[in-house]
C-alpha positions as CSV (number, residue, x, y, z in Angstrom):
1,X,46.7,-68.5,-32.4
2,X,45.2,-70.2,-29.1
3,X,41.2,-69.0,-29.2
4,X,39.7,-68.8,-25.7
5,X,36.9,-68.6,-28.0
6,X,36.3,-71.7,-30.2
7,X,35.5,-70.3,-33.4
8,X,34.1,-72.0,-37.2
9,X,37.8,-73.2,-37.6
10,X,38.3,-74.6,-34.9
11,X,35.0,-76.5,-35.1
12,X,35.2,-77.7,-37.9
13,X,39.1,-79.5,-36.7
14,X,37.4,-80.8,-34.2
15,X,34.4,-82.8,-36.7
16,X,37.8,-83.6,-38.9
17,X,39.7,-85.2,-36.0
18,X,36.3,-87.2,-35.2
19,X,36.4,-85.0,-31.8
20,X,32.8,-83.9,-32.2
21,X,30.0,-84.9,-35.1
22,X,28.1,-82.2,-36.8
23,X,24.9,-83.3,-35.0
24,X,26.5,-82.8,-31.4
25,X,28.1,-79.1,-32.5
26,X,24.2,-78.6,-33.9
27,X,22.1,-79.6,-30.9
28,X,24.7,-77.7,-28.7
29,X,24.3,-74.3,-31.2
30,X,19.9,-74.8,-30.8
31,X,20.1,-75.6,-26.6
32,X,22.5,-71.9,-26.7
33,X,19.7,-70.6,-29.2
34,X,17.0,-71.4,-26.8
35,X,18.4,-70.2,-23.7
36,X,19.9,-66.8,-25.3
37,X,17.1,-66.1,-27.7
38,X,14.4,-65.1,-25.6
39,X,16.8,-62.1,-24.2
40,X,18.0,-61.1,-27.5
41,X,15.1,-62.1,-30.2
42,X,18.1,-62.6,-32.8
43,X,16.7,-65.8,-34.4
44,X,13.3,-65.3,-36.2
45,X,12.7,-68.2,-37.9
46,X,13.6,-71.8,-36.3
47,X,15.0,-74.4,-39.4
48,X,15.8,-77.4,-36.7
49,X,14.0,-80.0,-38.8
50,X,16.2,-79.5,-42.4
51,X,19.2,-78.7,-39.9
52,X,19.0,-81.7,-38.0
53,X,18.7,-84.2,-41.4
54,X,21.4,-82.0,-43.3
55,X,23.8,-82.3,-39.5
56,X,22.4,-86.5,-39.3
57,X,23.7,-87.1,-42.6
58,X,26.5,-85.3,-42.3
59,X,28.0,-87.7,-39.5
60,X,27.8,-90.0,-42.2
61,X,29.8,-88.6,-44.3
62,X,33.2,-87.5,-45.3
63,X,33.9,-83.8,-46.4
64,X,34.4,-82.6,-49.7
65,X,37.9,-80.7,-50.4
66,X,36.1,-77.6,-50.5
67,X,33.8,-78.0,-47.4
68,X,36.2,-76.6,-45.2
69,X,33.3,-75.5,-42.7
70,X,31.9,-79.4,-42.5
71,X,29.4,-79.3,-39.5
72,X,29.6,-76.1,-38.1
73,X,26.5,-74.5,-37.2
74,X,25.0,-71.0,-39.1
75,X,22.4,-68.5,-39.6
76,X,21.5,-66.7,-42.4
77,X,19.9,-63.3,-42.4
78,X,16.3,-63.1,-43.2
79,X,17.0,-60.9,-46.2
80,X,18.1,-61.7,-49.6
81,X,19.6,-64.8,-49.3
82,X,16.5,-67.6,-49.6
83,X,16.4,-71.5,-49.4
84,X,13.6,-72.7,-51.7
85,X,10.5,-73.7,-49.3
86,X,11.6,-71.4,-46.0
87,X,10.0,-68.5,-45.2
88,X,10.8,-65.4,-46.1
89,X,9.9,-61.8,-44.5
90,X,12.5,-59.8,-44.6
91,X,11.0,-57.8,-41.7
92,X,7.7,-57.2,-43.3
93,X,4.4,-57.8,-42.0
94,X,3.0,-58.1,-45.4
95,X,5.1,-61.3,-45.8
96,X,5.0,-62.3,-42.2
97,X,1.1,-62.8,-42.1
98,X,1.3,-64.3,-45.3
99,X,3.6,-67.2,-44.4
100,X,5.4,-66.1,-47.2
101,X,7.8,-68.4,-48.9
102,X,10.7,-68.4,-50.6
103,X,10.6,-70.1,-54.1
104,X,14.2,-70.7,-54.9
105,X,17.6,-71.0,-53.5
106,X,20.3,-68.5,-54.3
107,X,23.3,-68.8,-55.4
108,X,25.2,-68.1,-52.0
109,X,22.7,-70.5,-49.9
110,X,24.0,-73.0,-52.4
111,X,27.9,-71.4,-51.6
112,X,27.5,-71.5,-47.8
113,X,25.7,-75.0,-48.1
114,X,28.7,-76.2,-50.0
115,X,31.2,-74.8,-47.1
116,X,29.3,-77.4,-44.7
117,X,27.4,-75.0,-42.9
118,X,24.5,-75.8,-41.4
119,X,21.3,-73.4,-41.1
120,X,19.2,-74.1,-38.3
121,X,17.7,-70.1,-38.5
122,X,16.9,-67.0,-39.7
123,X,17.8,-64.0,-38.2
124,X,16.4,-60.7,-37.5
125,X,16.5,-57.3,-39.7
126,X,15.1,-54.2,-40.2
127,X,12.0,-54.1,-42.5
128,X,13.7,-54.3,-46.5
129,X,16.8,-53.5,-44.6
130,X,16.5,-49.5,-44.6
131,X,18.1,-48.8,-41.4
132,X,21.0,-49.3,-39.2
133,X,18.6,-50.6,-36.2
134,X,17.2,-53.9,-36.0
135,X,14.0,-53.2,-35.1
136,X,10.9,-54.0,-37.3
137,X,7.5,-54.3,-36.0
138,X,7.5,-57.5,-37.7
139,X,9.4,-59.5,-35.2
140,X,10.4,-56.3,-32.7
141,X,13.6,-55.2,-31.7
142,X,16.9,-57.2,-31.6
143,X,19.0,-56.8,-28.2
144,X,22.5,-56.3,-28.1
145,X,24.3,-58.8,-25.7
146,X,26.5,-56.7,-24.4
147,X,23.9,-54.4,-22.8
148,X,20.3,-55.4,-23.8
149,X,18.9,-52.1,-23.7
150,X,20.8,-51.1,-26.5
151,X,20.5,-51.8,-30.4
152,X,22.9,-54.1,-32.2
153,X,23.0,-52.0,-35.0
154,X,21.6,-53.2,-38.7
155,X,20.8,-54.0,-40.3
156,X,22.3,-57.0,-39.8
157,X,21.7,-56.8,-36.3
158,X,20.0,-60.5,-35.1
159,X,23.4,-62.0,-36.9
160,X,25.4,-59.9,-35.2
161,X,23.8,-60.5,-32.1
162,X,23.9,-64.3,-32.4
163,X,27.8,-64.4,-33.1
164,X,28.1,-62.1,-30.2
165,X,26.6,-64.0,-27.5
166,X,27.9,-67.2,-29.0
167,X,25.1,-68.7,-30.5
168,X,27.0,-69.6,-33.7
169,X,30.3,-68.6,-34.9
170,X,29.5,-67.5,-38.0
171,X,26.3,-66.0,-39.3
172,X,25.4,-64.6,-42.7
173,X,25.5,-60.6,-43.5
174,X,24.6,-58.1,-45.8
175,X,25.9,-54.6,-46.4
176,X,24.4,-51.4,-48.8
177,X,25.0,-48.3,-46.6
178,X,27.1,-50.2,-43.8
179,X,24.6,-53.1,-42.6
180,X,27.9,-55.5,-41.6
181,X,30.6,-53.0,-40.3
182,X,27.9,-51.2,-37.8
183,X,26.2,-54.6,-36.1
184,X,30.0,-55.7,-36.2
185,X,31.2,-52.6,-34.6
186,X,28.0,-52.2,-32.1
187,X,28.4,-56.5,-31.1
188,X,32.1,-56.0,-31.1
189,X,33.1,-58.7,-34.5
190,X,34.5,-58.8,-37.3
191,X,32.6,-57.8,-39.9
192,X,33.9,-57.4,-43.8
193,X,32.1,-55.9,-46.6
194,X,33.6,-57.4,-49.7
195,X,34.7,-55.5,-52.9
196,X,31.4,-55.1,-55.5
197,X,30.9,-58.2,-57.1
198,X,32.8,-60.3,-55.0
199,X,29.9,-62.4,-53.9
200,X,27.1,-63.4,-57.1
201,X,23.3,-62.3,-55.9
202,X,21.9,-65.0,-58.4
203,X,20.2,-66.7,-59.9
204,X,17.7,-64.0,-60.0
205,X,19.3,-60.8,-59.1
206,X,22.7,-59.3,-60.8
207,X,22.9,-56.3,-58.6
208,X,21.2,-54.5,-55.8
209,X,21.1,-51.0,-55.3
210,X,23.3,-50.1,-58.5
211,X,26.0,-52.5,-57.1
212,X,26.4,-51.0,-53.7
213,X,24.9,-53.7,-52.1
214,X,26.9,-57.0,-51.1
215,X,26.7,-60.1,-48.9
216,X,29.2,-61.5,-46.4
217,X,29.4,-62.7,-42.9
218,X,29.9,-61.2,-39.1
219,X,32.7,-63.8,-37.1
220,X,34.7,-63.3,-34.4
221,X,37.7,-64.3,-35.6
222,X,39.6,-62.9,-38.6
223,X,40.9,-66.5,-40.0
224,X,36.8,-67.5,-39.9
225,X,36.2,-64.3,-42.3
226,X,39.0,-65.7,-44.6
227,X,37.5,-68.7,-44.6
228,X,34.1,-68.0,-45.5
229,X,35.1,-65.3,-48.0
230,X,37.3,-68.3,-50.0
231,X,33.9,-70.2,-50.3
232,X,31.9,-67.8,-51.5
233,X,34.1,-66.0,-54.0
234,X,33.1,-67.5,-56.8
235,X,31.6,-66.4,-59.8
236,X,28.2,-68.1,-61.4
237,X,27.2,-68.2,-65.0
238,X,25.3,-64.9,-65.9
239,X,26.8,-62.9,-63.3
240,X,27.3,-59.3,-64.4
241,X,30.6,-58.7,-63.3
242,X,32.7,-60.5,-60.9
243,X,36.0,-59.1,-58.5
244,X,38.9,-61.2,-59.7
245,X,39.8,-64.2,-57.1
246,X,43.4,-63.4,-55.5
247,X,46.8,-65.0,-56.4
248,X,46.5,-67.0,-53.4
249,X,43.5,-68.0,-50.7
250,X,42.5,-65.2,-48.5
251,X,43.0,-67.5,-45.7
252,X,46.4,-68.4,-46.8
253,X,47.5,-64.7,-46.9
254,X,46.2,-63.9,-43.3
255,X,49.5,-65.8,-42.7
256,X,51.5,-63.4,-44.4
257,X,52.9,-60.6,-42.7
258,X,52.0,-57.0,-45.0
259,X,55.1,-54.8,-45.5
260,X,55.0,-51.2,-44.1
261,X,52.0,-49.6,-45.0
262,X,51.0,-45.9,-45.5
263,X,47.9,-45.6,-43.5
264,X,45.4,-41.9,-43.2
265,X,43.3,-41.9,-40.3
266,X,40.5,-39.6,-40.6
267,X,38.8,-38.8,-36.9
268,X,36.3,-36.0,-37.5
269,X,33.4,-35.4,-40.1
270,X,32.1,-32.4,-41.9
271,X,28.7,-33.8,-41.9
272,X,28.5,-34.1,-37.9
273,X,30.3,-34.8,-34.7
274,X,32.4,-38.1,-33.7
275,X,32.0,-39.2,-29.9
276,X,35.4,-39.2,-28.3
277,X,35.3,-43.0,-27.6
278,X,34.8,-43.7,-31.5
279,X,38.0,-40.7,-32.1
280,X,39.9,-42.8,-28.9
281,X,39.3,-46.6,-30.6
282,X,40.6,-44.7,-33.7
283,X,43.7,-43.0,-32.2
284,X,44.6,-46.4,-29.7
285,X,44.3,-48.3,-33.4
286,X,46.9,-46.2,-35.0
287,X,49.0,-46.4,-31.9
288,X,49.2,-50.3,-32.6
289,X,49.9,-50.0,-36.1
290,X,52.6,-48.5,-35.6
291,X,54.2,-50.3,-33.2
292,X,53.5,-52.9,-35.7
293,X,55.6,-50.6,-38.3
294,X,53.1,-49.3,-40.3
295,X,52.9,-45.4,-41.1
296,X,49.9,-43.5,-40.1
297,X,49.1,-39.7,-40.8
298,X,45.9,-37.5,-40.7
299,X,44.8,-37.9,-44.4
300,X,41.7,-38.6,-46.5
301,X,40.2,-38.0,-49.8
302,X,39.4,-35.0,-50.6
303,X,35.5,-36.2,-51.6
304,X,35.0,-38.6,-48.8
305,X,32.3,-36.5,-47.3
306,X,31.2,-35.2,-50.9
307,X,27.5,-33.4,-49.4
308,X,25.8,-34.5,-52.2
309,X,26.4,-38.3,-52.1
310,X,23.8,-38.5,-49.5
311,X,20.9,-37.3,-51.8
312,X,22.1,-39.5,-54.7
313,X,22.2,-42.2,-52.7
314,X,19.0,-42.0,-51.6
315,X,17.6,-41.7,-55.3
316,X,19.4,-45.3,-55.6
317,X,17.8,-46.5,-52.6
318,X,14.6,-45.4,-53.0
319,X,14.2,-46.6,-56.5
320,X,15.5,-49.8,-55.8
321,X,13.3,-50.6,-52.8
322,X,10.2,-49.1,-55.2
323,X,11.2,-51.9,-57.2
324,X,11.9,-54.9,-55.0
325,X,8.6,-54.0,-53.5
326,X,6.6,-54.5,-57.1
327,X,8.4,-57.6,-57.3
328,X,7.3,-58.7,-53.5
329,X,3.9,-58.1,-54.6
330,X,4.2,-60.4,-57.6
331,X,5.0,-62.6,-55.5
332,X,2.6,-62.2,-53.1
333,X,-0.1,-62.1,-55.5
334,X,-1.7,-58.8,-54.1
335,X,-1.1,-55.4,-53.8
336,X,0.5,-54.4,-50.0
337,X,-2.4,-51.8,-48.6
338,X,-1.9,-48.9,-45.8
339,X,-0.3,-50.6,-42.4
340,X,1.9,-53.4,-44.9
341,X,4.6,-51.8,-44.6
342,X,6.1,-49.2,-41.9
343,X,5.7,-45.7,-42.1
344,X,9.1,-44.4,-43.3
345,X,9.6,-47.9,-46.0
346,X,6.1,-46.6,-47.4
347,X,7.3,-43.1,-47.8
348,X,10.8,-44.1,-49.3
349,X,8.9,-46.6,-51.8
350,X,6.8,-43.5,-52.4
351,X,9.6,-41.3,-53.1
352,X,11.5,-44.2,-55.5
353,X,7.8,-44.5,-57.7
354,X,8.0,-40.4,-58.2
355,X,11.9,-40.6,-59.8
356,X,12.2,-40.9,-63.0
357,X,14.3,-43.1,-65.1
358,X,16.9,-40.0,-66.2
359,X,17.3,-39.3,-62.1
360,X,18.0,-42.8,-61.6
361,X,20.4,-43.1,-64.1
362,X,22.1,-39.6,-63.7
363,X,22.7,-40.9,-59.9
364,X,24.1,-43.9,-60.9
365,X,26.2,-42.2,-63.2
366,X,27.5,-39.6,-60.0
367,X,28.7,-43.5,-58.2
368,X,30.4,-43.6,-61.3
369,X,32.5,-40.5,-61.5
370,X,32.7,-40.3,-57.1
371,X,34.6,-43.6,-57.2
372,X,37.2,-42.8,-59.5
373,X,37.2,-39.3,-57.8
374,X,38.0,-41.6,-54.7
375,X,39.9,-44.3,-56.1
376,X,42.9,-41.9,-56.8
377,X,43.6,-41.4,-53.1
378,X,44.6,-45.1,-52.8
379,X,47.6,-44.8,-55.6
380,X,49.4,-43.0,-52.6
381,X,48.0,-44.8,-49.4
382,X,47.5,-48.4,-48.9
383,X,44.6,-48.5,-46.0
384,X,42.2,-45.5,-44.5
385,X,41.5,-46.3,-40.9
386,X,38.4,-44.5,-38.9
387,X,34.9,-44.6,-37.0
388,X,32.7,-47.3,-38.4
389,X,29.8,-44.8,-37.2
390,X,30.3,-41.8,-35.0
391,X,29.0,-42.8,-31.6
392,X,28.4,-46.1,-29.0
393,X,26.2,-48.4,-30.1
394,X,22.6,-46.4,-29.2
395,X,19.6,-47.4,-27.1
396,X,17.0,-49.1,-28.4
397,X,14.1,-46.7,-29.8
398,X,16.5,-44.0,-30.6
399,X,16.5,-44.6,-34.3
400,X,13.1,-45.4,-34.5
401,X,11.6,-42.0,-33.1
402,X,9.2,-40.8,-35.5
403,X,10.4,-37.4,-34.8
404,X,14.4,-37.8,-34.2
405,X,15.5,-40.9,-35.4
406,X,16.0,-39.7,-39.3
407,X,18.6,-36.9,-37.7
408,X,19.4,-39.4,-35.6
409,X,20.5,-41.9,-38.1
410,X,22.3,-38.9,-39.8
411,X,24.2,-38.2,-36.8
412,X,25.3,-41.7,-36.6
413,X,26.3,-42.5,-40.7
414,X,29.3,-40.6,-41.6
415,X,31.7,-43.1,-42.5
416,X,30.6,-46.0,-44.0
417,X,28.1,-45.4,-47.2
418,X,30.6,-43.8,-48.6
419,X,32.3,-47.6,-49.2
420,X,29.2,-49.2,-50.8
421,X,29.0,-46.3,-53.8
422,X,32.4,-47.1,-54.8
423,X,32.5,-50.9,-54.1
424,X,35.6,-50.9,-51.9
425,X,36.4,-53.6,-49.1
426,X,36.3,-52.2,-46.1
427,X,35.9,-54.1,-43.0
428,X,34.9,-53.4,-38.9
429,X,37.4,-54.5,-36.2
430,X,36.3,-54.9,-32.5
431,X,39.2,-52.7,-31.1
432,X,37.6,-51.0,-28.1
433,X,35.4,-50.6,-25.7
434,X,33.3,-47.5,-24.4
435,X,33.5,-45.8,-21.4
436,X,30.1,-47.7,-20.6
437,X,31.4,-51.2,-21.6
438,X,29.9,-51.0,-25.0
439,X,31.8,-52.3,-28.0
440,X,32.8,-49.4,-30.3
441,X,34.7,-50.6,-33.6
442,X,37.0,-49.4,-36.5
443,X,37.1,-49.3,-40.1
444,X,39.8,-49.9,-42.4
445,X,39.2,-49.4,-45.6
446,X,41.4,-50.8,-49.0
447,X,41.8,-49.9,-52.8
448,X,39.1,-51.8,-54.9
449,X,39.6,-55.9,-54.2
450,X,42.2,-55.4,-51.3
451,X,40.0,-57.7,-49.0
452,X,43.7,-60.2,-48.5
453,X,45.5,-56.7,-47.3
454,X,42.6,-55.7,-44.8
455,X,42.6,-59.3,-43.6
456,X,46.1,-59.6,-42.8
457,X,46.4,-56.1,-40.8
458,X,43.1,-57.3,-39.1
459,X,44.9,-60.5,-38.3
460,X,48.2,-58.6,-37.2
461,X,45.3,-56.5,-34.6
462,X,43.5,-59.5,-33.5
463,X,46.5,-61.3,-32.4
464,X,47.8,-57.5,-30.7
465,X,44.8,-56.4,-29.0
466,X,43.2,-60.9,-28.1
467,X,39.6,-59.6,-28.7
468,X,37.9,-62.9,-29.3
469,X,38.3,-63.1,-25.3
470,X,35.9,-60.5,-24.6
471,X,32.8,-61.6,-23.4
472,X,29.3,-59.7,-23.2
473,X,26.8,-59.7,-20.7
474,X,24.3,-62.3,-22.5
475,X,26.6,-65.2,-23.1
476,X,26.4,-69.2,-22.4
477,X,29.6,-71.2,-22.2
């Protein structure tokens, strides 16, 4: 595969071959950072210091076997994943005028550190992550490089918006109702969210949001994703549970050709109406796969849009955000008072402290009995293909409107929360483009720890459909 754009891979050949040095690909990344940044306020916090000793010493070095990213430069969301000694806000203000700090390194700041990546940021995201915009009032809103009046999604949006305009080539995401697939689809990446328990949330957390939470990465390039998956699927000591590692690396079976699949494509929802660009990316997609051989039929499980999954999942949501907030406080050292947090996280956090323990556990219990009721559909198909959400990638303050935005956001979520309840890979792929230039992706969606099969059919649309040459508006060569 010949990349137009040079992605992690290919940067990392290049520090191999002695073609570039870590500290060159770094200071290039931060002078792109500095022109881009103040058009898209992706990058929240600036780590050049730690970057620029970790790149330094770097040059000196050799890799290790297993840092198969040596030198290439990264940024990590500004939620969950902390380095001991950085701040931490996670799009709070509470935490933002504290200077808040983080007081240990997890376990996939260690993984991504071990790949040779190098931090030099933090990126933007939606206060606690509740929404699929990226704009908190604690930094303001993230801009979407391919038109900057629009959002980038979230609420991994300031990653996504980073990879997207070519800041980095790799920047680190997180996903619990769909906060990788929709900045992925909105930026126009690649964006995976891995199987539950694929990536370990230690040392101090086992789970989040009763498992359908997980962290990953947005690329634009499907053999980067492989990559980055291989070094971060391992399992640590005290882990809960853990998603077996595959017979062979997921990079090494992007290589592999899948046989003929049976794919359902699903284009309309019960729960709203789908935009006819997102139904066109969908149809043009199956088009492809089957000139690529594959089968693909209108099909879907029966309980994919099961109406009450929306109020259990917000009883999981709510309680769990109750609770991270306690522990923020804790932390803190002081209670967060009126005008700490935004207006809608107050009233979730409200809502999680009124549910008892017997409503939190009976909705836990319905994730339970909906993913088996979903997992049967995959014993006769191998892949579900739709939307990732069900329009273009909205303007910015649409899904902030204290009156609209909630139906707004409802309008918008039909296919991808569906995914974190039963812990299934599913991943975004940038495969068109709106009738007003905007990036509109799909979803493909495998039985439980099928990451290698959506991988290789993501690799067989990449090198069909070239997207990696796309370039948006906000970009520096």
């Amino acid at each position: 595969m010949q990349n137009a754009v040079v992605d992690g891979v290919e940067l990392a050949r290049l520090v191999q071959r002695g073609e570039a040095s870590p500290t060159e690909l770094l200071e290039d990344a931060i002078a792109r950072a500095n022109a881009l940044n103040p058009q898209l306020n992706a990058i929240v916090h600036w780590l050049e210091e730690s970057a620029r000793s970790a790149a330094t010493d770097m040059s000196k070095q050799k890799a290790s076997e297993q840092a198969t990213l040596w030198g290439v430069p990264f940024l990590t969301k500004d939620l969950t994943v902390m380095t001991e000694g950085d701040p931490y806000n996670a799009g709070n203000v509470a935490l933002r005028d504290s200077d808040f700090r983080a007081g240990h390194t997890t376990h996939l700041a260690t993984m991504f550190r071990q790949l040779g990546l190098v931090n030099f940021g933090r990126t933007n995201t939606p206060e606690f992550g509740g929404t699929i915009t990226t704009e908190p009032i604690a930094h303001g809103a993230c801009r979407n490089p391919w038109n900057v009046d629009h959002s980038t999604g979230g609420s991994s949006g300031g990653s996504a918006a980073a990879v997207a305009a070519g800041i980095v080539p790799i920047a680190h995401a997180n996903d619990g109702g769909g906060s990788i697939r929709i900045p992925a689809s909105e930026c126009g990446l690649v964006g995976l969210k891995p199987s539950k328990g694929r990536v370990s949330f230690g040392p101090k957390l086992g789970e989040a949001w009763a498992g359908a939470a997980i962290d990953g990465v947005v690329t634009r390039t499907i053999r980067d994703t492989a990559r980055v998956l291989d070094g971060i699927s391992q399992p640590w000591l005290g882990d809960p549970y853990w998603a077996p590692l595959p017979a062979t690396s997921f990079e090494q079976a992007i290589s592999d050709v899948p046989k003929q699949l049976r794919i359902g494509m699903v284009t309309e929802s019960s729960w709203g109406i789908v935009h006819p660009d997102c139904i066109m990316a969908v149809e043009q997609t199956a088009l492809i796969l089957e000139d690529l051989g594959h089968r693909v039929e209108l099909a879907k499980p029966a309980a994919l849009f099961d109406d009450d999954l929306f109020e259990h999942f917000k009883v999981v949501l709510a309680s769990s955000e109750a609770f991270s907030v306690e522990k923020l406080q804790d932390a803190v050292g002081r209670k967060f008072e009126p005008g700490d947090m935004e207006a809608d996280t107050q009233a979730l956090v409200e809502l999680g402290r009124k549910y008892s323990a017997t409503e939190y556990l009976a909705s836990v219990e319905w994730f339970h009995s909906y993913t088996r009721e979903m997992a049967n559909w995959w014993e006769e198909f191998d892949l579900l293909l739709s939307p990732v959400i069900a329009e273009p990638p909205p303007k910015i303050g649409e899904l902030r409107d204290p009156k609209m935005g909630t139906k707004r956001l409802r309008e918008l979520l039909l296919f991808t929360a569906q995914f974190n309840v039963t812990g299934q890979p599913a991943i975004s792929l940038p495969m068109h483009t709106s009738s007003e230039g905007l990036p509109v992706g799909v979803q493909l969606v495998a039985a439980m720890h099928g990451e290698a099969l959506l991988l290789q059919v993501g690799q067989q649309l990449e090198d069909a459909s070239s997207w990696y040459n796309r370039k948006p508006a906000v970009w520096v060569s």
